[in-house]
C-alpha positions as CSV (number, residue, x, y, z in Angstrom):
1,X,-70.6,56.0,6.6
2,X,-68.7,57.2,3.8
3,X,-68.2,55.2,0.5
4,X,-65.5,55.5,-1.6
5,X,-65.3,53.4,-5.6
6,X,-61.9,52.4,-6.4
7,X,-61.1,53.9,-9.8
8,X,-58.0,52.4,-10.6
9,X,-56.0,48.6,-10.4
10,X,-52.9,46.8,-10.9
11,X,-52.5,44.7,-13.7
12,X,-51.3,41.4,-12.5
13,X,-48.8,41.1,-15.5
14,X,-47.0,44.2,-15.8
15,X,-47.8,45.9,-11.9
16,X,-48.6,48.9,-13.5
17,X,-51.7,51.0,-11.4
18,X,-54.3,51.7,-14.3
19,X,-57.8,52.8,-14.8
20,X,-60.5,50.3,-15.2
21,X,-61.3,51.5,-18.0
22,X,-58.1,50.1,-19.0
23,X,-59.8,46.2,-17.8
24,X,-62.4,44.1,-19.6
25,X,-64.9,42.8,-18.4
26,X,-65.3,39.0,-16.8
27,X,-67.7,36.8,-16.0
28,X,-66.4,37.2,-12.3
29,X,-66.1,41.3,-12.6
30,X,-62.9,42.8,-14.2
31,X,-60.3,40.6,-15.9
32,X,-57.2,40.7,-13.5
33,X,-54.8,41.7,-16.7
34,X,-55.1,45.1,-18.5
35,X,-55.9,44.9,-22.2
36,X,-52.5,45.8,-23.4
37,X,-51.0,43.1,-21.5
38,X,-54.1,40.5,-23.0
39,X,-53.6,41.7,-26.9
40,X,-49.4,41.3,-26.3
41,X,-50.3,37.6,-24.9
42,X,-52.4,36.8,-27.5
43,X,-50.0,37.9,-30.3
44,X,-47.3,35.8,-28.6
45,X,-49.3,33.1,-28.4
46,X,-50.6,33.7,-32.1
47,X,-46.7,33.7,-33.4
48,X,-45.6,30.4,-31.4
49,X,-49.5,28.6,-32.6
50,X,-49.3,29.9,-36.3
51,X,-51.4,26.6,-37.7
52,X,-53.6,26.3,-34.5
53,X,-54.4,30.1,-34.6
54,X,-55.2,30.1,-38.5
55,X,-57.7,26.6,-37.7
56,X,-59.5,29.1,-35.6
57,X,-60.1,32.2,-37.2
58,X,-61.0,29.4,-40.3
59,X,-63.3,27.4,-37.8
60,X,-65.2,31.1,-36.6
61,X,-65.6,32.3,-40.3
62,X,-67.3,28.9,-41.3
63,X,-69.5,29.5,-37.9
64,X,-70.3,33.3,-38.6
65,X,-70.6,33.6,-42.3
66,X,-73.0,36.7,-41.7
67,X,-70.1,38.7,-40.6
């Protein structure tokens, strides 16, 4: 029986076929979006939730004052 490991993945936000290397990781394996695709989500979001995004880099500094 021959085995072969799947090396790449589509990203399910822009359909592009990329390494896994180009995934995170998940609790449940690889994250079904590449990182690109996360980090240009999260800076949309970031723009439209200006106060709500500053309330939680403020809220993880008062948490993590070591780093």
């Amino acid at each position: 029986m021959t085995t072969t490991i799947k090396t790449t993945k589509a990203c399910a936000t822009c359909l592009e076929e990329k390494l896994l290397t180009d995934f995170g990781p998940r609790s449940s394996g690889i994250n079904s979006r590449c990182r690109a695709c996360l980090a240009a989500s999260a800076r949309e979001w970031r723009s439209r939730n200006v106060d709500a995004a500053r309330k939680q880099v403020a809220r993880w500094a008062k948490e993590n004052p070591d780093k």
